[in-house]
C-alpha positions in Angstrom: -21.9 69.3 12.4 -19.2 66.6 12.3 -21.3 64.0 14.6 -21.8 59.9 13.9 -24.5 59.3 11.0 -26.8 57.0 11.8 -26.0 55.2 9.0 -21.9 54.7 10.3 -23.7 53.3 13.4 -25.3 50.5 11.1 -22.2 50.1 9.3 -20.0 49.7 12.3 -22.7 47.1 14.2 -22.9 45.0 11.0 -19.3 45.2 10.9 -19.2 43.8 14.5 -21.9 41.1 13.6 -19.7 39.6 10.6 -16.7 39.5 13.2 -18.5 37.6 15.9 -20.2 35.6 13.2 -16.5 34.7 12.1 -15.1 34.0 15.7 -18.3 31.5 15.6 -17.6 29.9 12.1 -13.6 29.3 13.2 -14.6 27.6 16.6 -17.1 25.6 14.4 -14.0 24.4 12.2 -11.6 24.1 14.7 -14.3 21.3 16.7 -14.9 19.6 13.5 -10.8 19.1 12.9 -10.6 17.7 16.1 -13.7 15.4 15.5 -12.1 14.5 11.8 -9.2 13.7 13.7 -10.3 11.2 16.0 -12.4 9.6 14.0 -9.5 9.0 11.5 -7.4 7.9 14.4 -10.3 5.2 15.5 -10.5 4.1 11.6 -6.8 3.6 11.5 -6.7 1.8 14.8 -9.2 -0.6 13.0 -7.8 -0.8 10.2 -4.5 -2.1 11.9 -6.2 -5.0 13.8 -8.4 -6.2 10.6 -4.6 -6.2 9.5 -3.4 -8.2 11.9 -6.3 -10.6 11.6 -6.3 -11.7 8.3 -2.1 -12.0 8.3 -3.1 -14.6 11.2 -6.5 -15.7 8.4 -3.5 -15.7 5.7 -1.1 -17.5 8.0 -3.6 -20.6 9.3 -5.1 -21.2 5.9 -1.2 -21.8 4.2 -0.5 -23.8 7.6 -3.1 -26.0 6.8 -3.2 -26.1 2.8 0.6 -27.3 3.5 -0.5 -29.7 6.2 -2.8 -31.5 3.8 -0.9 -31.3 0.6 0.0 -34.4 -0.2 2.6 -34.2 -2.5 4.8 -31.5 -3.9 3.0 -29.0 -6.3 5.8 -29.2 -8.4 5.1 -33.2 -9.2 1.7 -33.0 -9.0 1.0 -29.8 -11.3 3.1 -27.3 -13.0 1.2 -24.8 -12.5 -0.1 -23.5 -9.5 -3.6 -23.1 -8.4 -4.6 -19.3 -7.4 -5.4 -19.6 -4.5 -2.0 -20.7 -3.4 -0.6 -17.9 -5.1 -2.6 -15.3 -3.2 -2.1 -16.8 0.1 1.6 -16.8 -0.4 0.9 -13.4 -1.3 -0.8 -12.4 1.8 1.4 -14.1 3.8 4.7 -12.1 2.5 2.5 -8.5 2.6 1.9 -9.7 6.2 5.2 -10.4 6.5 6.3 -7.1 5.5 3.4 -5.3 7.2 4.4 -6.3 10.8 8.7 -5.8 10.2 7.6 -2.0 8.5 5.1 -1.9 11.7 7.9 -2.7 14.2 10.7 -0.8 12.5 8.3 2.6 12.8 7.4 2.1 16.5 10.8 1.4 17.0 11.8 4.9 15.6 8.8 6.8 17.5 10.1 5.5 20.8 14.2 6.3 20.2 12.7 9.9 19.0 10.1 10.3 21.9 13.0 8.9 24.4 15.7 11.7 22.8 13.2 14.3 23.1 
C-alpha cells in the first residue's frame, strides 16, 4: 500500500541529475577563475614592462631633445612646444611609477618576511 511510486523514483533521479549537473557547472567555474586569473596575472606582467619601456622611450627622447637644444626655451620661445610638455610629463609619471613600484614591493617583502 504505502510503497515508492514510480513517479517519486523519477522525481528522486532527476533530482540526482540536477545535483551532478551542478557539481559539474561549479568545477566548470572554478577552472575558468583560475584561467581568468592567470591570464590577468600574464596581462599585468606585460603591462608592467611596456611600462618600463616607454619610461626608458620617455627618458632617451628628453636626454636627447636636451642634448640638442640649443638655447634655453625660455629665450628662444615663451611658450613651449607640446611635445616637450608631454615628455616632461612621461618622464615625471615614470618617475612616480617606479618610486610607487618599489615602495609596494618593499611592503610585500617586510609583510611576507613578518609572516
Amino acid at each position: 500500500m504505502f510503497g515508492t511510486s514510480p513517479r517519486v523514483n523519477q522525481l528522486e533521479a532527476h533530482k540526482k541529475l540536477l545535483i551532478a549537473e551542478s557539481e559539474l557547472n561549479r568545477a566548470q567555474l572554478i577552472q575558468d577563475v583560475t584561467a581568468l586569473r592567470q591570464d590577468v596575472s600574464a596581462l599585468t606582467r606585460r603591462a608592467k614592462s611596456m611600462a618600463s619601456i616607454a619610461a626608458a622611450v620617455a627618458a632617451l627622447v628628453t636626454g636627447v631633445l636636451a642634448v640638442r637644444r640649443r638655447k634655453p626655451a625660455a629665450v628662444t620661445s615663451p611658450k613651449p612646444s607640446w611635445l616637450q610638455g608631454a615628455l616632461k610629463g612621461a618622464s615625471l609619471v615614470s618617475n612616480l611609477w617606479h618610486s610607487f613600484r618599489s615602495n609596494g614591493h618593499e611592503q610585500k617583502e617586510s609583510q611576507r618576511k613578518s609572516s
